[in-house]
GUSE-184710 format. One record per residue: residue number from 1; residue in three letters; x, y, z of N, C-alpha, C in turn. Coordinates in steps of 0.02 Angstrom, whole numbers, plus 32768, in hexadecimal, padded with zeros to 4 digits. Example, Ala and Ser with C-alpha at 12.3 -4.5 7.8 and 13.67 -1.06 7.14 Angstrom:
2
k/r/n_X/n_Y/n_Z/ca_X/ca_Y/ca_Z/c_X/c_Y/c_Z
1/ALA/8294/7EE4/8186/8267/7F1F/8186/8294/7F5B/8186
2/SER/8282/7F90/8162/82AC/7FCB/8165/8285/8002/818A
This chain:
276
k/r/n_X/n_Y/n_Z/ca_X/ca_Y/ca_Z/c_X/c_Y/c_Z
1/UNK/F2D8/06E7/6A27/F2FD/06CC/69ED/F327/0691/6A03
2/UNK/F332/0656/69D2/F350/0616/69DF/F38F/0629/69CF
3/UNK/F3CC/0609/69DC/F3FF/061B/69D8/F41E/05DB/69D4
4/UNK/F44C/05C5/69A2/F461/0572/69A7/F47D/056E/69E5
5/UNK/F483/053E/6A03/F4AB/051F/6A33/F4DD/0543/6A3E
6/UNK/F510/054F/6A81/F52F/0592/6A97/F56F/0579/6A83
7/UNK/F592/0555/6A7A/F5BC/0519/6A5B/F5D3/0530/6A0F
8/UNK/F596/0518/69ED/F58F/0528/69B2/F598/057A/69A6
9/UNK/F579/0596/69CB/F573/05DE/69C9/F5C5/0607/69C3
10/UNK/F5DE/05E9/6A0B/F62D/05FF/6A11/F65D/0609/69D8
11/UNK/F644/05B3/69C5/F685/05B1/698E/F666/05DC/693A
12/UNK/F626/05E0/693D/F609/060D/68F7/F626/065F/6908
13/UNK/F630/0660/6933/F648/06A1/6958/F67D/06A4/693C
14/UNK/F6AF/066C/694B/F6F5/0673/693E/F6F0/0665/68F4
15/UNK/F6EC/0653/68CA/F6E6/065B/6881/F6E1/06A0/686C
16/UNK/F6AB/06C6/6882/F68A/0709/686E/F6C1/0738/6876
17/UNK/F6E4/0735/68C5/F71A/0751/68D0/F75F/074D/68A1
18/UNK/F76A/0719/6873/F78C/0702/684D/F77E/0722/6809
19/UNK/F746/0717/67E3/F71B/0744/67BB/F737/0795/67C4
20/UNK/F723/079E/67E0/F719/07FA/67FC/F77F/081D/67D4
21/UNK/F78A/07E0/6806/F7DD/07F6/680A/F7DD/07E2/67C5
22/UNK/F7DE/07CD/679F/F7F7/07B4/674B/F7C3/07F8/6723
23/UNK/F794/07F7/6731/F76C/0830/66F0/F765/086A/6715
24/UNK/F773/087A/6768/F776/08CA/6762/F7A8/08D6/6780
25/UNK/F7C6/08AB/6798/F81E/08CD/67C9/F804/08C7/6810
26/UNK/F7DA/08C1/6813/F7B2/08C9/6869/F7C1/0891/688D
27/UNK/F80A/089E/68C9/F80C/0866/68F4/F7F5/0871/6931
28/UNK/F7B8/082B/6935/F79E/0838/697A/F7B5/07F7/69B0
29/UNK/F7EA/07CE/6991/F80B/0790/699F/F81E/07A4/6A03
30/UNK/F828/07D5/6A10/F832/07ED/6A41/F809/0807/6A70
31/UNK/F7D3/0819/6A6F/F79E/081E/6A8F/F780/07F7/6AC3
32/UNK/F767/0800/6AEC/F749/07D5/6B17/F71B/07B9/6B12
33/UNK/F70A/0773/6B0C/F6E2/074C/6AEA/F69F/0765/6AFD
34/UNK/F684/0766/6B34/F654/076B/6B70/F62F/07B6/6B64
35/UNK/F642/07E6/6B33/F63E/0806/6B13/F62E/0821/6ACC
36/UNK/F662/07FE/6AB2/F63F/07F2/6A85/F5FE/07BB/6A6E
37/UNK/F5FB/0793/6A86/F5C8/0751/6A8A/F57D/0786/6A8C
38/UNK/F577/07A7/6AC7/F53A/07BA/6ACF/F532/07FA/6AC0
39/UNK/F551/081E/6A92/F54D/0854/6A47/F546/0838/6A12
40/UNK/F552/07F0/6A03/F52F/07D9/69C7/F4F9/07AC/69DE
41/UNK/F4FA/07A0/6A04/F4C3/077A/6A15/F479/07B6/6A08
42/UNK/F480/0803/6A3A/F462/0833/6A33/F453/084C/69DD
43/UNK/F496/0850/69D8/F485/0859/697B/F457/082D/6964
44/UNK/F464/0805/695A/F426/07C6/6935/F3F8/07DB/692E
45/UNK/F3DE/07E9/6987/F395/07EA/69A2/F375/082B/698D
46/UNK/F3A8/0860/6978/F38F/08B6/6962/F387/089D/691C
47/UNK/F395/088C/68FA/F3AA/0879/68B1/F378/083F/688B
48/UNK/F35C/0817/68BE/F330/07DB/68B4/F343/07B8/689B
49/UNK/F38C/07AE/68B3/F3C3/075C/6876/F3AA/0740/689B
50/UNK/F3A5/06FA/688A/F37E/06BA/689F/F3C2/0697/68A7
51/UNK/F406/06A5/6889/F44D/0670/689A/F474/0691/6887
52/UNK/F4A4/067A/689E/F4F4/0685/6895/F4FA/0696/6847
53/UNK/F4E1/066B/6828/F500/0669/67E0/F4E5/06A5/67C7
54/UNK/F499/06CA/67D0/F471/06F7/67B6/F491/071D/67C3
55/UNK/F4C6/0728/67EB/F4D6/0761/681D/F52F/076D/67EB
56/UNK/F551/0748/67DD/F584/071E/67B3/F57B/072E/6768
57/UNK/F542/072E/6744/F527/0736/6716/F51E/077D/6707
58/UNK/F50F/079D/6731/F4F4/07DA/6731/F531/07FA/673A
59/UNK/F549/07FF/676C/F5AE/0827/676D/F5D5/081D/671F
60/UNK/F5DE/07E3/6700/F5FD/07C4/66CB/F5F6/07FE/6691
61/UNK/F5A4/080A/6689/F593/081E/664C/F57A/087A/6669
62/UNK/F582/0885/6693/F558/08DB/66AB/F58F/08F5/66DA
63/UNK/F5CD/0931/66B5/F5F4/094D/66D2/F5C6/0971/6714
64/UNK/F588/0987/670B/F56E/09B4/671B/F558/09A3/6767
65/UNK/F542/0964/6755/F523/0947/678E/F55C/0924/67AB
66/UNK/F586/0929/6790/F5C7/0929/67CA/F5CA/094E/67F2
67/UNK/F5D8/099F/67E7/F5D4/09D2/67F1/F598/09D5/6840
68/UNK/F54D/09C0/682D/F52A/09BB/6879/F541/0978/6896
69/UNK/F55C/095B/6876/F562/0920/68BF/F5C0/0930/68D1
70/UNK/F5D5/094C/68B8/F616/0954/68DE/F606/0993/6911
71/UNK/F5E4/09C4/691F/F5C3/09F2/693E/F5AF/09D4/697A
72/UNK/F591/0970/6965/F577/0963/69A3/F58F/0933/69C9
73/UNK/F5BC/0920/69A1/F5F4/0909/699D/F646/091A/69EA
74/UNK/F632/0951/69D6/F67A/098A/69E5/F653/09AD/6A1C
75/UNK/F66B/09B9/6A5D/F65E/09D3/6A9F/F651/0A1F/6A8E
76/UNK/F618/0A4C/6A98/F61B/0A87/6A92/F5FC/0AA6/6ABF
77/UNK/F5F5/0A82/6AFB/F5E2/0AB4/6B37/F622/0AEA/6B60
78/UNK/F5F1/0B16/6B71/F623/0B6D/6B7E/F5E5/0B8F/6B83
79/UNK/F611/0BAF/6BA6/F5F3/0C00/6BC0/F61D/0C28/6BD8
80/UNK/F60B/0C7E/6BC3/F62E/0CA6/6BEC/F63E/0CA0/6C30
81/UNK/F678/0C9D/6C3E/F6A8/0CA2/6C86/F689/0C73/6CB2
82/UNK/F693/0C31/6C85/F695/0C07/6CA0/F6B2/0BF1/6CF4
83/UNK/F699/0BE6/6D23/F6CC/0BD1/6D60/F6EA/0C1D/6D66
84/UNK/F6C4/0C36/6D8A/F6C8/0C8E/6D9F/F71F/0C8B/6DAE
85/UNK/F72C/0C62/6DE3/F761/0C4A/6E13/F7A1/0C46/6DE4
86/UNK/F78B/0C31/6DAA/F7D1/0C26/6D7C/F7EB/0C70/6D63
87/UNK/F7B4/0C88/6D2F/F7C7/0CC4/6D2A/F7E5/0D08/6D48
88/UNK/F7BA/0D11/6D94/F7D0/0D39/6DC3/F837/0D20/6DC7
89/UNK/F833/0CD3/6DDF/F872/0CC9/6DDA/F8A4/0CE5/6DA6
90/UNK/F885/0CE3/6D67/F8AD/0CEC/6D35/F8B6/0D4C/6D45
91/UNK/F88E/0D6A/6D4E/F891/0DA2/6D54/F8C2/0DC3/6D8D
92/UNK/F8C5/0DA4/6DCB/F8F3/0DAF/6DF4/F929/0D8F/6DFD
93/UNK/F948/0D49/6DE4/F982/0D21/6DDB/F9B4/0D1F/6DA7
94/UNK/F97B/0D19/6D6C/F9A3/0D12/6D3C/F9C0/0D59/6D0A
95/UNK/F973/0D7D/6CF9/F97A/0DBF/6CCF/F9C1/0DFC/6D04
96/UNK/F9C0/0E0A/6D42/F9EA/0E2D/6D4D/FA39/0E11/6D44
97/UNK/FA46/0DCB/6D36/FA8A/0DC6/6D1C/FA7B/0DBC/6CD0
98/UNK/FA58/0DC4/6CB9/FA50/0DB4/6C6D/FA5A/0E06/6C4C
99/UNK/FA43/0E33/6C7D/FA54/0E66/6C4B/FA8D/0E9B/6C51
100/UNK/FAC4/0E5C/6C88/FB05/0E80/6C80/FB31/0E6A/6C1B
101/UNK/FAF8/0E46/6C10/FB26/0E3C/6BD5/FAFA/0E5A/6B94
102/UNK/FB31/0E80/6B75/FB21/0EB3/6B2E/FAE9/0E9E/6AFA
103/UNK/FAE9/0E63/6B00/FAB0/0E3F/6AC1/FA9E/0DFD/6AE2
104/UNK/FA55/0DDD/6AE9/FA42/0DA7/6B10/FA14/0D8C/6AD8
105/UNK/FA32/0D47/6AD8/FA11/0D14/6AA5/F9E7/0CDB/6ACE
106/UNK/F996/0CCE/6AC2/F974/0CB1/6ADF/F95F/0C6D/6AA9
107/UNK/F94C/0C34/6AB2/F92D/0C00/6A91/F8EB/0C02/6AB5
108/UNK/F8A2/0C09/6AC1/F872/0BDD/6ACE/F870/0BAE/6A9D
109/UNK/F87F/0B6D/6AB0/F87A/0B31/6A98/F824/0B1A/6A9D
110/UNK/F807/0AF1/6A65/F7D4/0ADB/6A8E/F79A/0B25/6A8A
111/UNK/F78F/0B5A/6A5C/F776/0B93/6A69/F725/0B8D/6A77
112/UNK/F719/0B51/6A45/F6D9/0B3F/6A41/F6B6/0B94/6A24
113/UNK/F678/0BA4/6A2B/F649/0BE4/6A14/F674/0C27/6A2B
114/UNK/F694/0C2B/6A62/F6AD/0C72/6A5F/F6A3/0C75/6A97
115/UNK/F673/0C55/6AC8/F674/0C71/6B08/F6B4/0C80/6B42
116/UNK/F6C0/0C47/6B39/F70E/0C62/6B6A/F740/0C8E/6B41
117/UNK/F743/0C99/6AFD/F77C/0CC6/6AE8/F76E/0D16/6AE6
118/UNK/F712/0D22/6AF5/F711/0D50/6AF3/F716/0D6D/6B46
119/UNK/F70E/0D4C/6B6D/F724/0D54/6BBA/F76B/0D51/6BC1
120/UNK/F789/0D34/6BA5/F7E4/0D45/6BC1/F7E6/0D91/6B80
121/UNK/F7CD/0D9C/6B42/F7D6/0DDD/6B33/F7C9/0E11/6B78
122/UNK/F780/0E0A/6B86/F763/0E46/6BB2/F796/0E3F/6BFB
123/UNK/F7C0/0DF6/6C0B/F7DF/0E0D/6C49/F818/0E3F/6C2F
124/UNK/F842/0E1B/6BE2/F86E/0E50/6BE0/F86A/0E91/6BBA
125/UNK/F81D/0E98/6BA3/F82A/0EFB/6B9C/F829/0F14/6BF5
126/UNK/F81F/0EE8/6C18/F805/0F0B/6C5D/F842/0F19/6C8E
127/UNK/F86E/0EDF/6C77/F8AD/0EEF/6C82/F8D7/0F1B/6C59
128/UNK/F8C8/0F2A/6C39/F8F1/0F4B/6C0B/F92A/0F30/6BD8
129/UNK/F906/0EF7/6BBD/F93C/0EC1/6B9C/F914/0EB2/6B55
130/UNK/F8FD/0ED4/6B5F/F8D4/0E9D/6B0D/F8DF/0ECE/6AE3
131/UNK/F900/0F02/6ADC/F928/0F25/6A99/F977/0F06/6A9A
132/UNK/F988/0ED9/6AB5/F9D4/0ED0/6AAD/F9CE/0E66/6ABF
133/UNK/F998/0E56/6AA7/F983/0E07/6AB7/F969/0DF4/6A74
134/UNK/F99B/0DC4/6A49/F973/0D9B/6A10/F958/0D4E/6A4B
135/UNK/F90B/0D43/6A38/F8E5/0D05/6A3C/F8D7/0CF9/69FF
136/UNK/F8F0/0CA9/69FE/F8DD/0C7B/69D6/F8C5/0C4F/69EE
137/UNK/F887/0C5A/69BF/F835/0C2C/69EA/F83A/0BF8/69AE
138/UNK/F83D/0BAD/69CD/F839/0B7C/6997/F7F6/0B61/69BB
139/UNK/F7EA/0B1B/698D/F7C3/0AD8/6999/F7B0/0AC5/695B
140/UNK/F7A3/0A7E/6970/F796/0A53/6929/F746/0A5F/68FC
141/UNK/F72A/0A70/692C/F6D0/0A72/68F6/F6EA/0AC7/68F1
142/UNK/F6DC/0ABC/68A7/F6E3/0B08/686F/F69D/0B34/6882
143/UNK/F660/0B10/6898/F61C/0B31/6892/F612/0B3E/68D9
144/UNK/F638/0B31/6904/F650/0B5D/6946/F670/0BA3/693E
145/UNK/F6BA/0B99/691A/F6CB/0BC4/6921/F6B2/0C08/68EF
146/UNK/F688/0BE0/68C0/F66D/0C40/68A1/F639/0C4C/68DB
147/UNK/F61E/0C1E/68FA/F5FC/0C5F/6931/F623/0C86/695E
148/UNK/F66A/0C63/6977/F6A9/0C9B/6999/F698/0CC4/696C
149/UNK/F6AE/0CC6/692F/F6CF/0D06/6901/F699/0D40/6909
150/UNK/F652/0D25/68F5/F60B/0D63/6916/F60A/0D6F/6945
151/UNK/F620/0D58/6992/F60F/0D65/69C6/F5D4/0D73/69D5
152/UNK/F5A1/0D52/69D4/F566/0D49/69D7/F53A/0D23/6A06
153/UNK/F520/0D1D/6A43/F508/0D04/6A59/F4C5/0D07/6A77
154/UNK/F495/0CDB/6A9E/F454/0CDE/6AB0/F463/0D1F/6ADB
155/UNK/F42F/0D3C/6AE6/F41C/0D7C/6B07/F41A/0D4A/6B70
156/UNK/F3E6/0D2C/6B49/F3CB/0CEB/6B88/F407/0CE2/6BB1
157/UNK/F43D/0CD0/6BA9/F47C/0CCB/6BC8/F496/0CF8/6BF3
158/UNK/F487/0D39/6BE8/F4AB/0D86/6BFE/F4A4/0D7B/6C3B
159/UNK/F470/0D73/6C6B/F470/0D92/6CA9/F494/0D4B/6CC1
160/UNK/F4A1/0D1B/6CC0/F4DF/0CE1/6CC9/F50E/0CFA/6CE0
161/UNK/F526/0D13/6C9F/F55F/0D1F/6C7C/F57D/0D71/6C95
162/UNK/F548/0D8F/6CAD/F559/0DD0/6CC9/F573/0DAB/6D04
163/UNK/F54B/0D8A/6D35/F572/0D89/6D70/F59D/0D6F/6D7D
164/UNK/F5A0/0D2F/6D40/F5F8/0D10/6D4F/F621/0D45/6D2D
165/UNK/F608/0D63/6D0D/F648/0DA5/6D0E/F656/0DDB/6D4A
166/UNK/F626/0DE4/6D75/F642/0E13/6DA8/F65B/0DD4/6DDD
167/UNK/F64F/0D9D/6DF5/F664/0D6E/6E04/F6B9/0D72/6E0A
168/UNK/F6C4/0D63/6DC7/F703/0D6B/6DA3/F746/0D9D/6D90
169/UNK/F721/0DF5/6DCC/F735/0E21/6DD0/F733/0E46/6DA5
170/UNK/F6F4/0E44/6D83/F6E3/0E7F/6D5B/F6E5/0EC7/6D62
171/UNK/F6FA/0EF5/6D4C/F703/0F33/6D55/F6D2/0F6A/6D33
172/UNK/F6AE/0F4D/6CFF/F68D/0F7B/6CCE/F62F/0F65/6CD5
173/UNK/F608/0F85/6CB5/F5D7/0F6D/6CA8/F5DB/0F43/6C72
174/UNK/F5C0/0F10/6C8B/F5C3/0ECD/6C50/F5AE/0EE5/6BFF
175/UNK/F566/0F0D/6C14/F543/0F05/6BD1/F56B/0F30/6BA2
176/UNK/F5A1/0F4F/6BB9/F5CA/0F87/6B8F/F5F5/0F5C/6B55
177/UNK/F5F4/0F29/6B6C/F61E/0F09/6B26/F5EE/0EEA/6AED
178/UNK/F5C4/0EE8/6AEA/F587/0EDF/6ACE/F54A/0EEE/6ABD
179/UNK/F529/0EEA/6A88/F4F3/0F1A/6A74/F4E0/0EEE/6A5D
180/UNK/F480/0EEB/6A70/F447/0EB0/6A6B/F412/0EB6/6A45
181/UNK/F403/0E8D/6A1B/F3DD/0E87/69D3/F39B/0E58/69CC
182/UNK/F36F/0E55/69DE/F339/0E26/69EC/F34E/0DD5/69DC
183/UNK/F35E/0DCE/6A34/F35C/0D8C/6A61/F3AB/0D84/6A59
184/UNK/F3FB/0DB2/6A45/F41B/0D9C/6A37/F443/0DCC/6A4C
185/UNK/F478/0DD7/6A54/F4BD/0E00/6A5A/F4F2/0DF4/6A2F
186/UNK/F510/0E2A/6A26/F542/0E3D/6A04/F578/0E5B/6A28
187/UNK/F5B2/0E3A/6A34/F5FD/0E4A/6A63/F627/0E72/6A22
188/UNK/F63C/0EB0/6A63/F669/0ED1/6A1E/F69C/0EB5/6A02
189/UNK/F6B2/0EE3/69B8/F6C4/0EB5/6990/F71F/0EB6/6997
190/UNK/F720/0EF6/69BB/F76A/0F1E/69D4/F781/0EE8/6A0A
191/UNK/F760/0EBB/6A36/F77F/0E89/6A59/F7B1/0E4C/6A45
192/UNK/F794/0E41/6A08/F7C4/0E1D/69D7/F7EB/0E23/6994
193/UNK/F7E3/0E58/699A/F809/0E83/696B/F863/0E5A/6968
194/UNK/F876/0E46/6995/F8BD/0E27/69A0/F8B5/0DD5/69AF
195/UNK/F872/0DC3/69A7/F875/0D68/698B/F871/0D5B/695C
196/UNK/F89B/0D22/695A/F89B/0CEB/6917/F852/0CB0/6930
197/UNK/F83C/0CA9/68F4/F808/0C70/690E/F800/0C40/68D4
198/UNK/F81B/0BEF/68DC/F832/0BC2/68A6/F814/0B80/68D1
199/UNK/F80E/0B5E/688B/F815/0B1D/6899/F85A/0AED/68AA
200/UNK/F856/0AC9/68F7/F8A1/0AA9/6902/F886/0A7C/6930
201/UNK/F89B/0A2C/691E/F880/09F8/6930/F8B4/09E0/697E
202/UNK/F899/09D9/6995/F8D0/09CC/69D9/F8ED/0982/69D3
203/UNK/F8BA/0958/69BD/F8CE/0908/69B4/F906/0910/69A3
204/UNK/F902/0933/694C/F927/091F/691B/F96B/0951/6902
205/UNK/F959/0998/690C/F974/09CD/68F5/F9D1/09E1/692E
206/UNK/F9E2/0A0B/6917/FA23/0A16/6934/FA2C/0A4E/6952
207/UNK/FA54/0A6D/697C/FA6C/0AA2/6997/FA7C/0ADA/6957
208/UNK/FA63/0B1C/6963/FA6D/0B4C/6939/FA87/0B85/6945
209/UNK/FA85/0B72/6981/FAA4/0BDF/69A3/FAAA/0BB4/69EE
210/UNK/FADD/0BF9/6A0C/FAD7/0BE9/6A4D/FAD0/0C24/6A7E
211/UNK/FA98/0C1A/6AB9/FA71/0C2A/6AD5/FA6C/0C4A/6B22
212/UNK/FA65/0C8A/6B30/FA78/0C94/6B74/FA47/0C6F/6BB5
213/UNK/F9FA/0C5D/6B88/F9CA/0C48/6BB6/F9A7/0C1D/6B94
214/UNK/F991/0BDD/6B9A/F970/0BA1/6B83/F939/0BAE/6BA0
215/UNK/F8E9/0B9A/6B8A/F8B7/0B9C/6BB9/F89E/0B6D/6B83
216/UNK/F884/0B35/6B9B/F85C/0AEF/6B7B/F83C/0AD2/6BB5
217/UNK/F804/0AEC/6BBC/F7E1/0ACD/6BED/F7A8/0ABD/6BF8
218/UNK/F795/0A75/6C05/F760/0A4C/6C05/F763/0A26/6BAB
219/UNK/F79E/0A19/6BA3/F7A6/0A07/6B62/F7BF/09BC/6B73
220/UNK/F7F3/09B2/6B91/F81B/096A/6BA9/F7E1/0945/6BBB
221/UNK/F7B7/0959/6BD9/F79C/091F/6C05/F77A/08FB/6BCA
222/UNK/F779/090B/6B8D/F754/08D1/6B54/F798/0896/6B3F
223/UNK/F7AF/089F/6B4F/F7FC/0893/6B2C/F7F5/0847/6B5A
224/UNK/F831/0818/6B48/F84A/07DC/6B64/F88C/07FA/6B7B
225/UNK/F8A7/07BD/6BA0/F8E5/07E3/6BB8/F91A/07F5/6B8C
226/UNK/F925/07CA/6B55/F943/07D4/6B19/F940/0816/6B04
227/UNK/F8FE/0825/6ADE/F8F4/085C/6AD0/F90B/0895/6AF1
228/UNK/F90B/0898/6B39/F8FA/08C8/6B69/F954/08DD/6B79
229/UNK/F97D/08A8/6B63/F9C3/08A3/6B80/F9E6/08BD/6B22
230/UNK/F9BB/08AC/6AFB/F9D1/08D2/6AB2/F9C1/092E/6AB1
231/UNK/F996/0936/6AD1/F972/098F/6AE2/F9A3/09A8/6B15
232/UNK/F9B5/0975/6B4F/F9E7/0990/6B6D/FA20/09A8/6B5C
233/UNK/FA4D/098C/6B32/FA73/0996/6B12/FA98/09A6/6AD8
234/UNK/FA56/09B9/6ABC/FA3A/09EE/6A99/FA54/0A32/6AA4
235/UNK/FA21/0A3A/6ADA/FA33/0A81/6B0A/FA6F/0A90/6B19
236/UNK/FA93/0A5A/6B2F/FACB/0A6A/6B60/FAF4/0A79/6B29
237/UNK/FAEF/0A71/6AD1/FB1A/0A78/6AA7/FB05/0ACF/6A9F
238/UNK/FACD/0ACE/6AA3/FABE/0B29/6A87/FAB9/0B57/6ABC
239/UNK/FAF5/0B42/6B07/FADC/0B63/6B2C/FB29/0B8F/6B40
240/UNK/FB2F/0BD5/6B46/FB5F/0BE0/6B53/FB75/0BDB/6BA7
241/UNK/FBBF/0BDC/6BB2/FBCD/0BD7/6BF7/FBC4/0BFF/6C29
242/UNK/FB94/0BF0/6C5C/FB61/0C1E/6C95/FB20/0C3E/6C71
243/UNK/FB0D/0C10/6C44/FAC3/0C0D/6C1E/FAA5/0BEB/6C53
244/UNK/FA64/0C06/6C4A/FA2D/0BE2/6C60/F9F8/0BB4/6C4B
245/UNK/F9D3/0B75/6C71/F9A0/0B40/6C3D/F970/0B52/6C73
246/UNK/F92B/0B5C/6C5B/F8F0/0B5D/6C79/F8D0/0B1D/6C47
247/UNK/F8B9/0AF9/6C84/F87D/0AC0/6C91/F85C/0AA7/6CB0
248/UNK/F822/0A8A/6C88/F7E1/0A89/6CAB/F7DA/0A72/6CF7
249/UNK/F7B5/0A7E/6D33/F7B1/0A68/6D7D/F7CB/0A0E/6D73
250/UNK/F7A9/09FC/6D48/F7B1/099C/6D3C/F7D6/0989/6D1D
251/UNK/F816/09B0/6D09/F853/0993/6CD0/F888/09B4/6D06
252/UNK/F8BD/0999/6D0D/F8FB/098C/6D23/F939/0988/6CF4
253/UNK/F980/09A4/6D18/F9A2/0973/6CE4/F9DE/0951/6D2A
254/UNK/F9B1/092C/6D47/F9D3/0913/6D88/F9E5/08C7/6D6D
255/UNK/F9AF/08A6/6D3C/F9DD/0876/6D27/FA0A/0877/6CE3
256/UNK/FA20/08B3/6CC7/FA2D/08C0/6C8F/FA93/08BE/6C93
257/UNK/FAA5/08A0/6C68/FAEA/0893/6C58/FB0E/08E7/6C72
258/UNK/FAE5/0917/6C51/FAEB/096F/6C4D/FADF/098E/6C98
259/UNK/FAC3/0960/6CDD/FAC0/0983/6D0A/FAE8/099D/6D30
260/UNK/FB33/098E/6D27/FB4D/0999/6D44/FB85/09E8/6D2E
261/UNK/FB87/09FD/6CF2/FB84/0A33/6CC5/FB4F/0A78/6CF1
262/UNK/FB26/0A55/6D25/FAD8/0A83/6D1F/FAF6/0A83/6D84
263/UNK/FABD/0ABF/6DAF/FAAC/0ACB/6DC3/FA84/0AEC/6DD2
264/UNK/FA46/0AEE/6E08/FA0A/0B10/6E0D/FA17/0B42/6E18
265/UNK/F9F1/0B62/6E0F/F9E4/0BA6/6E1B/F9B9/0BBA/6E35
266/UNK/F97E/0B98/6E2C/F92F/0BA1/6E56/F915/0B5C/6E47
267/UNK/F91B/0B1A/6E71/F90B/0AFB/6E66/F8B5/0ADD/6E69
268/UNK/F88A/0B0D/6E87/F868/0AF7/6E78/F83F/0B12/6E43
269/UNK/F840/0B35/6E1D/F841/0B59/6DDF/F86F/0B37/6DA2
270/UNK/F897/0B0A/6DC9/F8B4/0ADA/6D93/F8F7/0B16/6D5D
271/UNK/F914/0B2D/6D6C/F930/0B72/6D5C/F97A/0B57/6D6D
272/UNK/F99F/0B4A/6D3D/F9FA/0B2B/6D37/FA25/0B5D/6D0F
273/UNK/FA58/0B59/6D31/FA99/0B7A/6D17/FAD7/0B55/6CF6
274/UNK/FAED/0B63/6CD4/FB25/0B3C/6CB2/FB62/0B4C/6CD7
275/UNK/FB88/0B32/6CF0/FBC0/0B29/6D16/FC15/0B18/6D02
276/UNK/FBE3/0AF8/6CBD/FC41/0AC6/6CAE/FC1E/0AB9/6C69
């Protein structure tokens, strides 16, 4: 597929981005160009727009088809227990001072399908924390998060996903939290029984509660620094004092106004404490 001139392309980009924000609220002004560029570029080519404008044309007048290109739009890679190394951490660093306190409030920021929120559930029934733990699982694409709410995923995935869970200090048989339906699984439904799961835009949206443990990870790295220093401080508003921020191996907040508020905790697991 031809694609106008990369020039031309940029700045039709930046219009669209302009567009988006006026008829659906969707700011992607913050994003990383280099990123987004070659998700619409990819869109086009799934879609068979021949230009910018077809592509412009089509958002303007089809809520719907908003709906698949903000999907492709919007970062939704995940998997269960992700980065074995993080979790295990979380299981031995963070959860034994987390459940000196009476009620523990979690954000996964960034929840995307459910995979990581249903792995910090299964670390904390395993700890013994997920009857006395509200998670609130946000992110911006809505047709992500009703697959959180089913907990539903490929069958194909399991044996992955089993071993980054014993990886991760698993204690149980995996398949016990789940029951499998031709080519598909079903995670019980008692794991989230104590999440909230909403739409909340990180660009744009505000602090709502505040939080004993932050986990947003592999989310920043789409971001500009702008962006990335607005999420920061974000957090640091919904975070209570000797809270914790989990993020991704490739996001930092070493150049962030807020780093100095933070210390590691497991730094290479990317794992900070609030200090001040």
């Amino acid at each position: 597929m031809k694609l106008e001139n990369e020039a031309h392309f940029e700045q039709d980009v930046e219009e669209l981005i302009k567009e988006i924000h006026a008829q659906y609220g969707y700011d992607f002004s913050g994003y990383a160009r280099a990123s987004v560029y070659r998700r619409i570029k990819r869109f086009l080519g799934q879609k068979h727009l021949t230009s910018m404008d077809a592509l412009r044309q089509a958002l303007s007048t089809d809520s719907y088809f908003f709906e698949i290109f903000l999907q492709e739009v919007t970062v939704n890679v995940t998997e269960m227990f992700r980065d074995p190394s993080f979790f295990l951490s979380l299981r031995e660093n963070v959860l034994p001072i987390l459940s000196t306190y009476p009620f523990i409030k979690i954000w996964d920021a960034g929840c995307s399908s459910g995979e990581e929120l249903f792995s910090l559930a299964i670390l904390l029934k395993e700890e013994g924390l997920l009857d006395r733990t509200k998670i609130y699982a946000t992110d911006i694409n809505q047709r992500v998060l009703k697959q959180a709410k089913e907990g539903i995923f490929s069958a194909a995935n399991m044996p992955a996903y089993t071993s980054a869970y014993y990886a991760a200090g698993g204690k149980q048989e995996f398949s016990s939290y789940y029951s499998s339906n031709y080519g598909s699984v079903k995670f019980d439904s008692s794991l989230v029984k104590n999440v909230i799961i909403y739409p909340h835009n990180l660009a744009t949206d505000f602090s709502f509660n505040e939080f004993h443990l932050i986990v947003c990870r592999n989310v920043l790295i789409y971001f500009n620094r702008e962006l990335q220093e607005r999420v920061f401080k974000l957090f640091d508003e919904s975070m209570v004092s000797l809270g914790y921020l989990a993020l991704g191996k490739k996001e930092t907040l070493a150049m962030s106004e807020i780093s100095s508020n933070y210390n590691f905790v497991d730094k290479q697991n990317r794992i900070y404490r609030k200090i001040n």
